[in-house]
VOBA-1610 file (N, C-alpha, C; in pm, whole numbers, padded with zeros to 5 digits, always signed):
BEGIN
Unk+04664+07662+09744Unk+04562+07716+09832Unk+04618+07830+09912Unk+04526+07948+09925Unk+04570+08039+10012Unk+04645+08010+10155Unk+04616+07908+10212Unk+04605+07857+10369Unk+04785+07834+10323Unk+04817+07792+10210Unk+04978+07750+10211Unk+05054+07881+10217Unk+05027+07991+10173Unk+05045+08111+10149Unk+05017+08231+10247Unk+05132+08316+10211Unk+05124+08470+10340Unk+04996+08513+10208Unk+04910+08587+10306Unk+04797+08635+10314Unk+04774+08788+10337Unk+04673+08825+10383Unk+04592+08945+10377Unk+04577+08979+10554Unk+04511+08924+10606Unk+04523+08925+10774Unk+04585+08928+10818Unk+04686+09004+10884Unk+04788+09030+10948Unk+04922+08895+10884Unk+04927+08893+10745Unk+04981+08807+10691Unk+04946+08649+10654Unk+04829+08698+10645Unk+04723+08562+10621Unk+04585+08588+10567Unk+04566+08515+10438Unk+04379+08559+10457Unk+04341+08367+10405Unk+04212+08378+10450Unk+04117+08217+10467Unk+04153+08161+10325Unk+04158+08044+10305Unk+04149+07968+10170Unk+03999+08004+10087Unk+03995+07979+10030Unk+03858+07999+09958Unk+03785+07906+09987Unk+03648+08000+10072Unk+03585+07904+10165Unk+03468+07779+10121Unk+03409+07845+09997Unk+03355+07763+09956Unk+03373+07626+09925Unk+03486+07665+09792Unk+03567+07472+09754Unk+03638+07448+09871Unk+03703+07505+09937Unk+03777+07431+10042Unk+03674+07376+10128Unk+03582+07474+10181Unk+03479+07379+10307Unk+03413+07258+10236Unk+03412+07291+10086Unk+03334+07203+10006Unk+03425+07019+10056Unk+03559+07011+09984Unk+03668+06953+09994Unk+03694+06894+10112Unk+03717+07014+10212Unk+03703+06932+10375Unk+03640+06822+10383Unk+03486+06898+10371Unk+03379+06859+10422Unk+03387+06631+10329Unk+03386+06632+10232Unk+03423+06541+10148Unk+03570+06418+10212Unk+03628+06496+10248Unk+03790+06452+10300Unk+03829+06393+10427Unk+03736+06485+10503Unk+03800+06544+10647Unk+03649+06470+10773Unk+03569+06411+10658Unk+03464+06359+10717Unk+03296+06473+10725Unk+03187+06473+10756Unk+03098+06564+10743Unk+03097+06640+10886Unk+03173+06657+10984Unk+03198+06705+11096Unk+03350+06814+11063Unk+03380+06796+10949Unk+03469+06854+10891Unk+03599+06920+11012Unk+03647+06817+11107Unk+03761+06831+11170Unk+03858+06847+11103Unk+03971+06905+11186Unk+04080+06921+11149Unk+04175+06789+11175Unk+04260+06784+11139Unk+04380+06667+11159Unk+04473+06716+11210Unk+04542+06672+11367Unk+04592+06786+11462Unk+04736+06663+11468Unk+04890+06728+11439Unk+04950+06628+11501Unk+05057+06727+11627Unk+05024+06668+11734Unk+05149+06745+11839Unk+05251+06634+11882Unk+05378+06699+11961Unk+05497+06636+12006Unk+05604+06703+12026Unk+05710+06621+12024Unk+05815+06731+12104Unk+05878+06776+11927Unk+05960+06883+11974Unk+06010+06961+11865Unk+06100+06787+11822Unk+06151+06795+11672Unk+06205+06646+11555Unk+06157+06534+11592Unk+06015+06573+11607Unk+05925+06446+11576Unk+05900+06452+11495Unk+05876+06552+11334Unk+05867+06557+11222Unk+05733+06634+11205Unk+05676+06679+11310Unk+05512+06736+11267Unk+05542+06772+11143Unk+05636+06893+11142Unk+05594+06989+10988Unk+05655+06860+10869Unk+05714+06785+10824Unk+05732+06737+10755Unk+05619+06607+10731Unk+05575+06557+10823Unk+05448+06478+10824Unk+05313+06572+10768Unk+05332+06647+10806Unk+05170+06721+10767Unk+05192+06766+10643Unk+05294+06758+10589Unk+05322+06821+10440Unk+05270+06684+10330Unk+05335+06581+10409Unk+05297+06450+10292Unk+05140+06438+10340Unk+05085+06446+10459Unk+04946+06425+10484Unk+04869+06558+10422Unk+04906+06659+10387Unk+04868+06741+10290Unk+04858+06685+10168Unk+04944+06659+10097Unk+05008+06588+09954Unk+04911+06474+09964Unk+04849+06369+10073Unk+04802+06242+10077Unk+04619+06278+10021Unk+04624+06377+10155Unk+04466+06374+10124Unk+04387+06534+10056Unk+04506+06582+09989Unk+04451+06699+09920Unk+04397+06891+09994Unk+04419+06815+10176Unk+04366+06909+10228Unk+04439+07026+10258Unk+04385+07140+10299Unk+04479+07283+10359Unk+04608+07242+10442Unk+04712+07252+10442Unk+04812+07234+10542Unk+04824+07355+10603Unk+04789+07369+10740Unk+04854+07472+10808Unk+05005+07423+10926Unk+05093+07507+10918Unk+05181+07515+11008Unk+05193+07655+11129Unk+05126+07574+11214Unk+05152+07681+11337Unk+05265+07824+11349Unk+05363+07688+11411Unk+05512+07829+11386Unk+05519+07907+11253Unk+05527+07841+11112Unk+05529+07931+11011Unk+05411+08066+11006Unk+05303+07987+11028Unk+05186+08091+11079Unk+05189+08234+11125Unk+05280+08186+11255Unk+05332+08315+11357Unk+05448+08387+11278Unk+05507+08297+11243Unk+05644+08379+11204Unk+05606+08449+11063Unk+05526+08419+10984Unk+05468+08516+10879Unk+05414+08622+10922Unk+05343+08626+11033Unk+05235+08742+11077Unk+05283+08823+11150Unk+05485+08767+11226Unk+05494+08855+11279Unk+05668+08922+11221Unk+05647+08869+11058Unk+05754+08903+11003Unk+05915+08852+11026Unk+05914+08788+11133Unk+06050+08736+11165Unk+06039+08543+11172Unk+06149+08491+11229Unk+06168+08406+11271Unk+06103+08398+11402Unk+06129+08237+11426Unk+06054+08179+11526Unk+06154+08240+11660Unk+06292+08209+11624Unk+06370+08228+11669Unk+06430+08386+11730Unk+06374+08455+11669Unk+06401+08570+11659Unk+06321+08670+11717Unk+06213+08582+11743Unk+06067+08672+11817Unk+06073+08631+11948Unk+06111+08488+11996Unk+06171+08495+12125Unk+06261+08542+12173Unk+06393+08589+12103Unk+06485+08657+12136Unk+06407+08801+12186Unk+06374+08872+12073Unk+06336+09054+12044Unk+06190+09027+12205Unk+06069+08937+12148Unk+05996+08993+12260Unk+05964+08879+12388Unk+06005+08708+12333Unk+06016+08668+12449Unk+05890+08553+12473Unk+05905+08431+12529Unk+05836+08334+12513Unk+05669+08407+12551Unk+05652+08451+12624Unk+05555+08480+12669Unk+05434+08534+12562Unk+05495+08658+12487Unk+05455+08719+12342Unk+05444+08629+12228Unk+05553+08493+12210Unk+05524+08395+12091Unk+05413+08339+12163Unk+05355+08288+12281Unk+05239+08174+12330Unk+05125+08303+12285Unk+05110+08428+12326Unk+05013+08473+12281Unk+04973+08487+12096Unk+05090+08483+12053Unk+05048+08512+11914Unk+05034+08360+11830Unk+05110+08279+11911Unk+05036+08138+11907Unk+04900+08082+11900Unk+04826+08153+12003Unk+04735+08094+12063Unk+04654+08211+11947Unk+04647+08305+11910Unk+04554+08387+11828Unk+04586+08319+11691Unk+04704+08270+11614Unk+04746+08168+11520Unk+04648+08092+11506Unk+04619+07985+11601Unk+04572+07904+11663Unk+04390+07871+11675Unk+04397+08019+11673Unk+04213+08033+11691Unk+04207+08050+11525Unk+04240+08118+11461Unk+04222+08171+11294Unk+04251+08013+11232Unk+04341+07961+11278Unk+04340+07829+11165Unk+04192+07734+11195Unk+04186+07740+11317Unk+04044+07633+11373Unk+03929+07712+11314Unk+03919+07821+11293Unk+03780+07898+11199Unk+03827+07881+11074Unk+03933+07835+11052Unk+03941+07823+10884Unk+03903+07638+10850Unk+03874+07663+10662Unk+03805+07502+10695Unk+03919+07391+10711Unk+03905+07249+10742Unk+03914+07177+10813Unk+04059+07132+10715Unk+04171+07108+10797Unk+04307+07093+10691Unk+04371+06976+10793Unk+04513+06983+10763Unk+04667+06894+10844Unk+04726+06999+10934Unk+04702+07006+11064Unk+04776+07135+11157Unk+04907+07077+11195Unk+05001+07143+11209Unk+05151+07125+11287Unk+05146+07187+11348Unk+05123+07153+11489Unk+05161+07254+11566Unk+05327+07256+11651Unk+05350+07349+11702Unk+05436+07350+11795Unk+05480+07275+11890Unk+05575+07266+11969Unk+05635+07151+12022Unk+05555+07181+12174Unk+05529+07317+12207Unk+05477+07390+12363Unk+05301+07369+12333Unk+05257+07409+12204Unk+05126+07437+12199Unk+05022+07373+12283Unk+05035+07224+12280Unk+04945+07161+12331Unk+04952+07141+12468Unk+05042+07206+12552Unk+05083+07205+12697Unk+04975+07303+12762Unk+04925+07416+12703Unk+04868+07495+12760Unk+04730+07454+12750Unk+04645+07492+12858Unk+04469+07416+12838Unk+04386+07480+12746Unk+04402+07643+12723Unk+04337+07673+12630Unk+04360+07653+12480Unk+04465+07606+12458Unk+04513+07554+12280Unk+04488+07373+12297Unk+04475+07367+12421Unk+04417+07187+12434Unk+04294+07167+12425Unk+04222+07233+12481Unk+04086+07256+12468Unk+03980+07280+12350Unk+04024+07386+12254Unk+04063+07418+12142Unk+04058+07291+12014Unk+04191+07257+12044Unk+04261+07124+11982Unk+04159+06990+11974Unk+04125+06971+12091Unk+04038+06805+12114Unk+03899+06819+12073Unk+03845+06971+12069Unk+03733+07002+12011Unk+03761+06996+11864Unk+03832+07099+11800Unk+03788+07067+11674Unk+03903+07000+11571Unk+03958+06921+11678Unk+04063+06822+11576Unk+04027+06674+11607Unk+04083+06616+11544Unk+04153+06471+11607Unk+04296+06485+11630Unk+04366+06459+11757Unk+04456+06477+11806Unk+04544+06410+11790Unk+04651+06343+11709Unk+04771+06278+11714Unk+04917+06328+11778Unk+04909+06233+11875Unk+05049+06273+11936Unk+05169+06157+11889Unk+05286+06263+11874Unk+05410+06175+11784Unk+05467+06140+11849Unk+05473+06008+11909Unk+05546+06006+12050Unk+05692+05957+12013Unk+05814+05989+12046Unk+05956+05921+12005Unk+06061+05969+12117Unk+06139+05839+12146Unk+06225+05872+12228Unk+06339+05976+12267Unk+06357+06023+12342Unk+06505+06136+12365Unk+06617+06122+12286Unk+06633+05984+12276Unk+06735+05974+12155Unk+06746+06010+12043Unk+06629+05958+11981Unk+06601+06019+11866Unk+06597+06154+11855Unk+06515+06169+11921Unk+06499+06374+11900Unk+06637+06426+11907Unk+06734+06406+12042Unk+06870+06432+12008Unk+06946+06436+11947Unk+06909+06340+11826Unk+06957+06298+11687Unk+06919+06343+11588Unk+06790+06400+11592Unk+06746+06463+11467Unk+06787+06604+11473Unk+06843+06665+11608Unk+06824+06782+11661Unk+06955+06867+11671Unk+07065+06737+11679Unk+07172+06725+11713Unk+07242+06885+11625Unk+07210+06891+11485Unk+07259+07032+11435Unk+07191+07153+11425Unk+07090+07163+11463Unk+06948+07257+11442Unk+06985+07368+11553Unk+06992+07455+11465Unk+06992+07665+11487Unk+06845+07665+11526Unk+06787+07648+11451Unk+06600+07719+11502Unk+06551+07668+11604Unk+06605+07618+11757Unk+06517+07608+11821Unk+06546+07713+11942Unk+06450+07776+11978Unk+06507+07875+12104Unk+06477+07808+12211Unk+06492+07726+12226Unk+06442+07647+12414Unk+06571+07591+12426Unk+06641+07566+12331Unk+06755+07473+12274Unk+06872+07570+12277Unk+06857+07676+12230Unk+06968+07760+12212Unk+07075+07780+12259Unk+07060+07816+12401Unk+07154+07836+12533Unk+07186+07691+12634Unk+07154+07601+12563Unk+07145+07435+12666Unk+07300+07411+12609Unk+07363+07396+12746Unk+07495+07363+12708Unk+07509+07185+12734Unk+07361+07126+12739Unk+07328+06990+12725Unk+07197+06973+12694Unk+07162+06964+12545Unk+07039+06926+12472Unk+06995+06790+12534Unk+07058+06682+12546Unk+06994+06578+12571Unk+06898+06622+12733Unk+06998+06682+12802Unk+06898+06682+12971Unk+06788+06780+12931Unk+06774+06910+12840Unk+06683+06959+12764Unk+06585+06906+12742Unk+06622+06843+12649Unk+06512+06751+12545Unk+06412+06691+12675Unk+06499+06626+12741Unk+06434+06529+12868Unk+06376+06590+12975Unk+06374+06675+12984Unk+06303+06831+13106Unk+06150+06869+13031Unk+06209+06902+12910Unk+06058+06899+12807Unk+06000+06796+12804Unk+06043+06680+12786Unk+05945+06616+12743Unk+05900+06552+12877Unk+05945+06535+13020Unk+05914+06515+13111Unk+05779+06620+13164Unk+05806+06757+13134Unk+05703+06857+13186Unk+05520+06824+13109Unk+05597+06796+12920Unk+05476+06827+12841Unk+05419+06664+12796Unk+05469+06559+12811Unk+05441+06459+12785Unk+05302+06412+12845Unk+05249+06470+13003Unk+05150+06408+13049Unk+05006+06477+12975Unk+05056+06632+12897Unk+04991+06684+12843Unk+04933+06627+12728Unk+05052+06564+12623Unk+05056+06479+12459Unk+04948+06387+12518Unk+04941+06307+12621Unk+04872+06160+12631Unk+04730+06204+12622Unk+04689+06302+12651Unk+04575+06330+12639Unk+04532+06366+12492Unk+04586+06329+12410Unk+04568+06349+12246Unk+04460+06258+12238Unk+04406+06183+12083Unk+04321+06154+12066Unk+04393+05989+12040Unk+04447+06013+11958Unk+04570+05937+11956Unk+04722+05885+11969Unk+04763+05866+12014Unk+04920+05852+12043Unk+04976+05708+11915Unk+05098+05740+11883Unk+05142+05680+11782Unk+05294+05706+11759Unk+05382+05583+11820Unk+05534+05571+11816Unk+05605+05634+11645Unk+05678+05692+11632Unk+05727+05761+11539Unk+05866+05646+11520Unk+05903+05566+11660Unk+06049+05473+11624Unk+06042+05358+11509Unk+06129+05386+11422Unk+06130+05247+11356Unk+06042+05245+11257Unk+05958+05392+11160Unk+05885+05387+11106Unk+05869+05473+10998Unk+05857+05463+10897Unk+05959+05564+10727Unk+05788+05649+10762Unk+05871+05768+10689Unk+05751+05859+10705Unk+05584+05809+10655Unk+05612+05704+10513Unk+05439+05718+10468Unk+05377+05604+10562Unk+05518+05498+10617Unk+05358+05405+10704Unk+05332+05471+10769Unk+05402+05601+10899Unk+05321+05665+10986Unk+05170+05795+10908Unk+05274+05788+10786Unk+05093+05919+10746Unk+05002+05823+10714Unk+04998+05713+10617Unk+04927+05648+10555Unk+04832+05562+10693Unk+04945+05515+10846Unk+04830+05508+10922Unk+04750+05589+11040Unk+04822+05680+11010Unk+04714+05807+11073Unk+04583+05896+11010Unk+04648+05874+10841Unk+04493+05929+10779Unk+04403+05832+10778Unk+04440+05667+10792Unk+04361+05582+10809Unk+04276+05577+10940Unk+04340+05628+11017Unk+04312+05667+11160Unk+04160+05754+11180Unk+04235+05856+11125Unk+04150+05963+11124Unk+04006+05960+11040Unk+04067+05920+10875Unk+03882+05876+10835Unk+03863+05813+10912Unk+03910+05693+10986Unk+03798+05605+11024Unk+03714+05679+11150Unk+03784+05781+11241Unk+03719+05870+11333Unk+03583+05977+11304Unk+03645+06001+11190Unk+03544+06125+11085Unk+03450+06084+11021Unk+03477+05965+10957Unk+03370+05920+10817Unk+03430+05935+10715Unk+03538+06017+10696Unk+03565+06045+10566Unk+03616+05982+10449Unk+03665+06044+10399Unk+03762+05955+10240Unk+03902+05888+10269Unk+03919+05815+10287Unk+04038+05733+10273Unk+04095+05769+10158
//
């Protein structure tokens, strides 16, 4: 599907709207939402939305990849050159183009859902899953990872990790759903969140 693919629009053009809205619409329930998962950065969004792609056939979009296609660089690299402020805006325009496109698996960003207008956004035309998992873990999954720029310059990731998730956490609860990520192999958490979700939508299991 186009939606997996750099594109035509500033490095993106729509899936083909017909079978895909067709497909959604079939999948994703007749309200044809999106399937939204947020959390802190190695909670696994992008790797979860890939098998919940693979599960239920639908568009996978990834936020950060999104941006970083459209704006030719890394994630990492666009905060360096122009700076958090410039990634939340090209985020948030990311952000609007995937929600007019038809109804898929979003990953978003670890910041996205902190701000009210990408929350707002979000609870309208998604169902909201938040990945909730402890500091430890994330520290652990995180423990070797180059790509994060919030992370970069922390000459202590763990008090990091725990500053974030202290600031954006009261934000996550307001998801649609919340759902522990500890102690749980990737397909029981997809297998019970798409269960989740048809049962919210109507759709196809």
């Amino acid at each position: 599907m186009m939606a997996r693919k750099l594109g035509e629009e500033r490095g993106l053009s729509r899936p083909p709207i017909d079978s895909a809205r067709e497909k959604s619409r079939n999948r994703a329930g007749s309200v044809g939402r999106h399937l939204v998962l947020v959390g802190m950065m190695g909670c696994g969004k992008s790797l979860l939305g890939r098998w919940l792609g693979r599960r239920s056939g639908l568009p996978i979009y990834d936020l950060d990849r999104i941006v970083s296609q459209r704006e030719h660089r890394s994630i990492s690299a666009l905060f360096e050159e122009k700076g958090e402020l410039y990634f939340r805006q090209k985020e948030a325009e990311a952000l609007r183009w995937v929600l007019s496109a038809p109804a898929g698996i979003l990953s978003t960003g670890g910041g996205t859902f902190a701000f009210a207008g990408n929350r707002r956004l979000l609870l309208e035309h998604g169902v909201v899953f938040y990945l909730e998992a402890p500091v430890d873990l994330l520290e652990a999954r995180l423990r070797k990872s180059r790509g994060r720029p919030l992370l970069a310059s922390s000459s202590d990731r763990r008090q990091t990790l725990q500053e974030l998730l202290g600031r954006r956490e009261p934000f996550y609860r307001l998801a649609h759903v919340t759902i522990s990520i500890a102690e749980r192999s990737r397909e029981e958490l997809g297998e019970r969140i798409w269960q989740t979700f048809c049962e919210r939508t109507g759709g196809e299991a």
